[in-house]
Each structure stands twice: as structure tokens, then as C-alpha cells.
N, C-alpha and C positions, 0 to 999 in steps of 0.2 A: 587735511581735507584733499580729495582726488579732482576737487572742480574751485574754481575760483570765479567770481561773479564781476565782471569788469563792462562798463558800456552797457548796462542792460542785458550781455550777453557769458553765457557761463562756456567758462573753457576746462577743457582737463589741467589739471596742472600739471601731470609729467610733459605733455607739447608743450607749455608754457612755459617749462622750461627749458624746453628743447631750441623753443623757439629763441631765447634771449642767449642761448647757450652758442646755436649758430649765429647769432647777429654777432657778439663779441669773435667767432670763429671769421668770418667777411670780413670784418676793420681789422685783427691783428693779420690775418694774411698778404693786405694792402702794405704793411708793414714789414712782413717778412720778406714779400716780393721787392720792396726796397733796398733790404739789407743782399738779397742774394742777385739786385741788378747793380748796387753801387759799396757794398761792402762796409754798410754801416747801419747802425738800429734807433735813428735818434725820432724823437717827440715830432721836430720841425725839420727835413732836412735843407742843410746847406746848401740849396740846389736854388738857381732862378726861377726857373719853369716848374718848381715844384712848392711853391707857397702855398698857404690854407693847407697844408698838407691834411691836416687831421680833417676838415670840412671831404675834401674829395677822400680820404678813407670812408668818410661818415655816408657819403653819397654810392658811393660804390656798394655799401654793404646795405640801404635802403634799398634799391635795387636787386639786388638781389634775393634779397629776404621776400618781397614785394613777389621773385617772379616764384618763390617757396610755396608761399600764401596761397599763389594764384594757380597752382597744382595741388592746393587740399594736400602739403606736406606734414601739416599739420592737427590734422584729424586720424580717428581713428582709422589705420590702413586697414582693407580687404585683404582675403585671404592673397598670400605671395606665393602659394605654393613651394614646393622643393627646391625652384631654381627663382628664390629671394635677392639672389645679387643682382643676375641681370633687372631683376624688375625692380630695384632698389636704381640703380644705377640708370636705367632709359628716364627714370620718373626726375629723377634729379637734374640727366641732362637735359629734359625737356625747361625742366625750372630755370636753369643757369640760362638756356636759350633766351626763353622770354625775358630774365632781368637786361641780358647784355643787349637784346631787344630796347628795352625804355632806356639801359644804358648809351644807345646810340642814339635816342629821339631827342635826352638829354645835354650828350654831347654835340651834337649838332647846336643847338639853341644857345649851349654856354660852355661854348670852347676853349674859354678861360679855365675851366676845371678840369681839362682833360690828364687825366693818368697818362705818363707817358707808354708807350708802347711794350719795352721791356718789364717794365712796374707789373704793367697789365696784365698782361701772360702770366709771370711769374704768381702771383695773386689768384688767375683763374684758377691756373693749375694749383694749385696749392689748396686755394678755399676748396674744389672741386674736390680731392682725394680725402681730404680733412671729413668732409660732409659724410661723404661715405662710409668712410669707417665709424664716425659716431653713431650716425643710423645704422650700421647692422649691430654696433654696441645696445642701441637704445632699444630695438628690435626685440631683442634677448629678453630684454628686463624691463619694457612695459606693462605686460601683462604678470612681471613677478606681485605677490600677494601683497609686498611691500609700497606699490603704488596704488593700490586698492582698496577702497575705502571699505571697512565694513560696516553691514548695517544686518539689523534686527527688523524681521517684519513683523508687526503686531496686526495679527489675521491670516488668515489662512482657506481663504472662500477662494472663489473663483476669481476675482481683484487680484486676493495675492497670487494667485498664481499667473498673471500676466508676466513678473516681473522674472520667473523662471527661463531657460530658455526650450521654448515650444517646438522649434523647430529640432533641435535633438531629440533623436529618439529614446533617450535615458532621462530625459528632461533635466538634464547637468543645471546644477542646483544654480551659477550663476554664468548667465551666458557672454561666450565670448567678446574679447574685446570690451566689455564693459566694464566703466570706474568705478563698479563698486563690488564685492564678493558677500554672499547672503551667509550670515552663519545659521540664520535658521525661522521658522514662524512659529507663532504663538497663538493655540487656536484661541478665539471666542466662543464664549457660550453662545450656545444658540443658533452660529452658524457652521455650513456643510462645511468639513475638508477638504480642500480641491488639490491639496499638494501632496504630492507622496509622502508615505509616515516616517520615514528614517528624516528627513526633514522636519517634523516636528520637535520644539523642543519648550521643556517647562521650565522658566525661570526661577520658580517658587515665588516666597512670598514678598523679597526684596530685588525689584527690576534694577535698579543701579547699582547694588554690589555685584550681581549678575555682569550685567553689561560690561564694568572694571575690570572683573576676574576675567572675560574670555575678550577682552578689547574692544569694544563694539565702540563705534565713534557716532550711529545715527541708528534714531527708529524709524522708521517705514510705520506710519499708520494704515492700514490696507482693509479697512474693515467699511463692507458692503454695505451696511445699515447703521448710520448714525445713531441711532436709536437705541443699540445696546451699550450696553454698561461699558465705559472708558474706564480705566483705574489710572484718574486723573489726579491724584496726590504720587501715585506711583513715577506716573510720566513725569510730574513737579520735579519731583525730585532728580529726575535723570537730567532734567535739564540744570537745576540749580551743581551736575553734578560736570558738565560742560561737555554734554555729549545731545545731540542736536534732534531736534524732534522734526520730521516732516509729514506731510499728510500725503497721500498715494499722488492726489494731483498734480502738486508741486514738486515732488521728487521726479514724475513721469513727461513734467515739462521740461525740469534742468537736463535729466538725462538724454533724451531721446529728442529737445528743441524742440519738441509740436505740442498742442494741448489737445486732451482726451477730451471731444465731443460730447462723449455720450456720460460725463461725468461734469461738465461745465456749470458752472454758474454765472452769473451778471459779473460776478463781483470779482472773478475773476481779469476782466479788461476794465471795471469801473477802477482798481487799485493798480492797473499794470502803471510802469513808469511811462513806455513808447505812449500810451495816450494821452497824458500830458506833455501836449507840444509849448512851448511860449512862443512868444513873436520873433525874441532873439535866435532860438532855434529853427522856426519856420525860416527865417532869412537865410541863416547859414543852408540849411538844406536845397533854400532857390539857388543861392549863389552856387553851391555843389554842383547841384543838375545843370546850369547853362555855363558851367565851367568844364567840368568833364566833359558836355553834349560836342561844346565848342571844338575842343581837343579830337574828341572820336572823330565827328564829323571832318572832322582837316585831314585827318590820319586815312578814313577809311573813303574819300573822294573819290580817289583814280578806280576803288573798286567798287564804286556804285555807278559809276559812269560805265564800266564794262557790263556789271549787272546787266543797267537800261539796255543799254545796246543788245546783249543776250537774249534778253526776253521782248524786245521787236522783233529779231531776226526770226527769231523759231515761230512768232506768232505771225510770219508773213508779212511784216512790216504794216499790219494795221489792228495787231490787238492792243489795247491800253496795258501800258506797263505798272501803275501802279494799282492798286486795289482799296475803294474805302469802302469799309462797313462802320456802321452805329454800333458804339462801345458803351456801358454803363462807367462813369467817373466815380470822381468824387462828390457825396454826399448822394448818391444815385444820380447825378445830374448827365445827362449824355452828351457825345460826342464824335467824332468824324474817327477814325485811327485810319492812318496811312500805313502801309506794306505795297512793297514788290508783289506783283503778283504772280503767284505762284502754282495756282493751278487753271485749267482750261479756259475760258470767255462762259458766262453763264454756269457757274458749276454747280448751282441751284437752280436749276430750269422748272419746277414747279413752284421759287419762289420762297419755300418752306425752311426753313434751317437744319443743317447739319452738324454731327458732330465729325471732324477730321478721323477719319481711320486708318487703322496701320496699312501701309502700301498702298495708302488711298489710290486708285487708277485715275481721280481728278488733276493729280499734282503730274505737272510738266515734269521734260526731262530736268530743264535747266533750273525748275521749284524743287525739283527735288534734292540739289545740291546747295541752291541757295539757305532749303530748310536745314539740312544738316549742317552749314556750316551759320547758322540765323543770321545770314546777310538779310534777307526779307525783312528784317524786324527792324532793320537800319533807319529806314523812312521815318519811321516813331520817333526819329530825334526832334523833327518837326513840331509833333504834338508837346514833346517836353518845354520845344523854344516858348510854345504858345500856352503852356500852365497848365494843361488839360492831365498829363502824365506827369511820374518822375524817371530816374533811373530806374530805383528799386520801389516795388513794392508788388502786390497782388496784381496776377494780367487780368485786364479787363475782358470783358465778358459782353455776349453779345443779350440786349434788352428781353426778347424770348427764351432764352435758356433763364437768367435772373430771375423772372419770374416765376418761372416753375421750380428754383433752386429753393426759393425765397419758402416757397411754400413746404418742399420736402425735407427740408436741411436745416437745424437750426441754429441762428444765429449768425446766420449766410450774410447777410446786409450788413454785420458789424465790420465785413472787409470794403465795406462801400469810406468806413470814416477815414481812411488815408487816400493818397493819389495812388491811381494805378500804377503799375511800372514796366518798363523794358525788360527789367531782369528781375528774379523774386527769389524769398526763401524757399517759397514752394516748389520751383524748379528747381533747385539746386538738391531738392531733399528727395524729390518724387519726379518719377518716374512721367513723360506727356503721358495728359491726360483728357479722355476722351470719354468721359462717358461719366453717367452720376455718381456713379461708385469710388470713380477716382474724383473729383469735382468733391466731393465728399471727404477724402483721406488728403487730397488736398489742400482741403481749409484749413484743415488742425497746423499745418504749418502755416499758414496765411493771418491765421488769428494771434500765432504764436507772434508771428512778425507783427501785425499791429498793436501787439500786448509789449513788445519790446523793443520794438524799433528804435533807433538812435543812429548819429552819423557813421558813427564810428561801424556799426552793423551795417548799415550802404556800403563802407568801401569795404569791406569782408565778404560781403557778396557779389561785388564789382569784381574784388580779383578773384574769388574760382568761379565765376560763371566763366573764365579764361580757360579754366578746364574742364567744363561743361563745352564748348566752342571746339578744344585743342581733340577730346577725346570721343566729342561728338553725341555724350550725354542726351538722351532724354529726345533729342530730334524725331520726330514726323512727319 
């Protein structure tokens, strides 16, 4: 299989194992770096100042893996164009930066663990050229066939042809960078064909000696109207044959992480796992939120006091520096949200609401760099101290836009059942959004995150919103 389902949340498995591939790559280079500072390769070395040795290998490569994570090293890359090294190699060092980053908030705190200096080096350098050349190895041979799952679409409407890729003008049967490769559809009676015909293909009258003879490992059920005939002893049988049956929507969640709106059901969040919380979970998740808060907030102090200061000075030293507006919460319940503020005194002077627009002329000089870099959103740690938000989840929304959401969109308020959040799936996936259209395409991740949420999914999205921040993602 080209996905593996861990936490609620589905990963590719060639990253997956890219990714356990570079963590064991970090711990023996701590190693090696040992052997090429003092001329020896042992388990514990002999050394005073170097006890726990395996513990600070172990710490060294958390970190670092940590700052991998949190540059989205492990998802599908965007195109690299021709010149792939440099852009393989800036993306990395950006990574190493930020781990040796927590690497240094760590060894400050517990200087008891520290690598000695020579170790150190030795190790960077080392992990660093190592990394490299396995991603342009892995580079090669992610998208070979042999990591690719394939699958069979049973239909052939306009459904299945979403799974096509659309934006090629040849309609290339299975679109890039994705974990699965389509061998082919199989029309239904009674419905139109939306796929081009060389893409058509007839299994006859046995779907699993089919499937065996050309490899198929999944079917894609993709058929527009339930209503027609299923050749449901057929499908029996492919699965008794251990080859995996999905239906369009669940295939269209794992893949892509959001759920298809306009295909939704109830029962798709009445059976999700994220909306059964227990109590033991709701606590670890409080603990989460005023543990991290705690942490950010100490870390990012000296630069919210330059903020304040910034945004006095430019307002002439008597505009209010923060900003509350009314936020829809949890379970609809409302609430105050704190930000710097970032655009002019009054930027509603009829009172009415707005939706933020690109290059809005409302937003200061100094909002406008706060926005890009979401220092403005810092203040929200406040709301999280006092229960109102978490870290992660859907941003809240202002009471008059809700309402009118409520009404056009459906199943809008099912993002009211978790806490709002600082950071979300939704930005991470989409693009700010400012308008119904996106407020729309950004639910399907929204719902997707309340359908699956789990701890383990907060700190996945804690560390690359570090590359949403690093690279400036999604800002308005």
C-alpha cells in the first residue's frame, strides 16, 4: 500500500519511510562524528563528558527530524524545476537551521546533554551531505510505478473523472506526484462517459482474476448514482481476494486530506475517530495547548514588546495597539479574540464587516509585515491561556459572516464542534481566504480536521505552519 494510516492521519509510505530512513541517518552520524573527533566507534564512549551518549545521539536526531517535519520535507514536493539541487539543498538547510535552532533552546535548558563541540560539527556535517544525497536518490524514484499504488475505477462519469489530472491538457491518465497510478475505468450502465476512451477498460465477466492478472491492489468505486446496479458478489469476491475496495469519498479524503462537500454525508463525521474525544484525551490536548502557549509565549516576548512599541510609534503614539473583535467558539459560543493590530483605527467606519483583501490599503506599513510574518496572531496565546481557543484547529470567524455561512454552505457549523485555533489544517492546505468561495474550499479541510483530529495531527501541524511562517505561505 502507497499510504499508511497512523494517528488518524494517512501518510505516503515511501516519506514514511524516508522519514525513519533519515532519523536512523541523524543518530548514526552523531556517531560517526564521534569516531572521526576521537578515533573510535563504540555503543557508550569512554569519555567523562560524554555519558548518556545514546540519549544525546537520540536528542540530536529528534531535532532535527523535528526541523525536516517543519519544512513539509516530507510531503509531496512541488515542482523543482531543472535546477533540483539548489532547491533540494536551500530546503534542507533551511531545515537543519531550525532544528539547531530548538537544538540550542534545548541545550541552554539542559546543558548536561550537550554534544561536545567537535562531535557536533562533525555530525552536522555529515548528517547534512548524507540527507542530500538520499533525497536526490529518493527524488528519482518516488514517483517510479513501483511506489504507486494501483487502483481500478469502477465508473466512469464525471466523479471518475475528477481523479484524472485536469489541469493537463492530455488529461495524463494519473496525475502527478500522486500515490496512486489509475490502470483504467469501467463504465456503468446507464451512466455518461466523461473519461477519454483509450482509458476505458472491460474486465469481463470475472473482476478478480482481472485485477490479479494486470496487479490492481484497490478499486475506486466512482459511480455518480447509487442507484445503479453494483456487481456486488463481484466486488465480494475481490476483496475475499485481498485487494481493497474504496468508495470515491474515502479514497478522495485519504488522498487529497479534505472531504468532498458536495458528496458529504452525516455519517461521515458521526463515524470519524477526531470526533470521539474522551476526557483523557480532552486533558492531554489542555495540557498540549498551555504547555506549548507557555513555551511560544517566553520565546516570542522580546518580539512582541518590539511589535507593541512599533505599532504606537507609527500610530503617533495614541492608537490602541491591540485589536478585539467577536469570534464564533466552541459549540457557537462567542468570544473576545486578541491580535495586534494591524490595520488603520476604524477600518470599518460604516460599522459593517469586511472581508480582508489582497493588498488591502487598510493594513499598516508595520501590519503588513506583522501579517506576513503572523506575529499579529501572537496575542491569541491569551485566548488559548483562558479556554476560549487551542493551538490547532479551524480560525474562528466573525458572528455575521457565520451566519450567512451557516446558511449558504453546508454543514458549516459542524466546524463549530472543536475549539478554534491559532494555526489549522486549513491553512496549511489553502491558500488566505477571503471570500465565500474560499471559506467554502476551505471547510473541506476544516471538516477533514474535525473528522480526524488527534494529538499527534496538532503537533504535525505546529511544525510546518513553521514553514508557512519561514516561507511566508498564505499571508494577507
Amino acid at each position: 500500500m502507497a499510504t499508511v494510516k497512523l494517528f488518524n492521519h494517512h501518510f505516503r509510505t515511501p516519506f514514511l519511510f524516508l522519514l525513519v530512513l533519515e532519523f536512523l541517518i541523524f543518530f548514526t552520524s552523531v556517531y560517526v562524528g564521534e569516531y572521526l573527533r576521537f578515533g573510535e566507534f563504540l555503543w557508550q564512549p569512554q569519555i567523562e563528558n560524554l555519558s548518556n551518549f545514546p540519549l544525546r545521539a537520540l536528542i540530536f536526531s529528534i531535532a532535527l527530524l523535528a526541523g525536516m517535519i517543519a519544512m513539509g520535507q516530507y510531503q509531496t514536493p512541488g515542482p523543482l524545476g531543472r535546477f533540483y539541487l539548489p532547491a533540494i539543498t536551500v530546503r534542507v538547510f533551511i531545515s537543519f537551521a531550525l532544528g539547531l535552532l530548538a537544538l540550542v533552546i534545548f541545550y541552554y535548558l539542559m546543558p548536561d546533554l550537550l554534544l561536545g563541540r567537535g562531535i557536533f560539527a562533525y555530525s552536522i556535517s555529515v548528517s547534512f551531505a548524507t540527507i542530500i544525497v538520499v533525497r536526490l536518490i529518493f527524488l528519482h524514484t518516488v514517483d517510479g510505478r513501483s511506489l504507486r499504488r494501483k487502483i481500478l475505477v469502477y465508473g466512469a462519469s464525471e466523479l471518475a473523472s475528477h481523479l484524472t489530472d485536469k489541469k493537463d491538457a492530455n488529461r495524463a491518465l494519473s496525475p502527478k506526484n500522486a500515490s496512486y497510478m489509475i490502470h483504467g475505468f469501467v463504465p456503468v450502465e446507464g451512466e455518461e462517459i466523461c473519461v477519454p476512451d483509450q482509458y476505458i477498460v472491460k474486465p469481463g465477466n470475472d473482476l478478480s482474476e482481472y485485477c490479479s492478472a494486470y496487479n490492481v491492489d484497490e478499486i475506486v468505486l466512482a459511480i455518480a448514482d447509487r442507484r445503479k446496479k453494483m456487481p456486488v458478489d463481484a466486488l465480494l469476491d475481490c476483496k475475499l481476494a485481498n485487494i481493497n475496495i474504496i468508495d470515491f469519498v474515502g479514497f478522495w479524503e485519504r488522498e487529497k486530506s479534505m472531504i468532498r462537500l458536495d458528496m458529504m454525508n452525516p455519517s461521515w463525521l458521526i463515524f470519524g475517530d477526531g470526533t470521539r474525544q474522551g476526557s483523557i484525551s480532552a486533558f492531554l490536548a489542555r495540557t498540549f495547548d498551555i504547555l506549548i502557549s507557555a513555551l511560544l509565549l517566553t520565546m516570542m516576548f522580546p518580539f512582541l514588546v518590539i511589535t507593541a512599541i512599533l505599532i504606537f510609534i507609527e500610530s503617533g503614539f495614541k492608537g490602541p495597539i491591540f485589536y478585539r473583535q467577536t469570534r464564533v467558539g466552541l459549540n457557537g459560543k462567542t468570544f473576545e479574540l486578541l491580535k495586534f493590530r494591524s490595520m488603520i483605527v476604524n477600518a470599518e467606519k460604516d460599522g459593517s464587516p469586511q472581508w480582508a483583501q489582497q493588498n488591502d490599503m487598510r493594513v499598516t506599513r508595520v501590519g503588513k509585515f506583522i501579517r506576513k510574518v503572523r506575529i499579529d496572531e501572537l496575542p491569541q496565546i491569551l485566548n488559548i491561556f483562558n479556554g476560549d481557543m487551542s493551538l490547532v484547529g479551524p480560525r474562528p470567524e466573525r458572528p455575521e459572516f457565520v451566519a450567512e455561512l451557516e446558511k449558504k454552505i453546508p454543514f458549516y457549523s459542524a466546524r463549530h464542534s472543536v475549539k478554534p485555533g491559532l494555526a489549522g489544517w486549513a491553512q496549511l492546505k489553502y491558500p488566505y481566504g477571503a471570500s465565500e468561495e474560499d471559506t467554502y474550499n476551505k471547510l473541506q479541510y476544516d471538516l477533514y480536521y474535525v473528522k480526524n483530529h488527534s494529538l499527534i495531527m496538532d503537533v504535525l501541524v505546529l511544525l510546518q505552519t513553521v514553514e508557512v511562517i519561514v516561507l511566508g505561505k498564505g499571508a494577507r
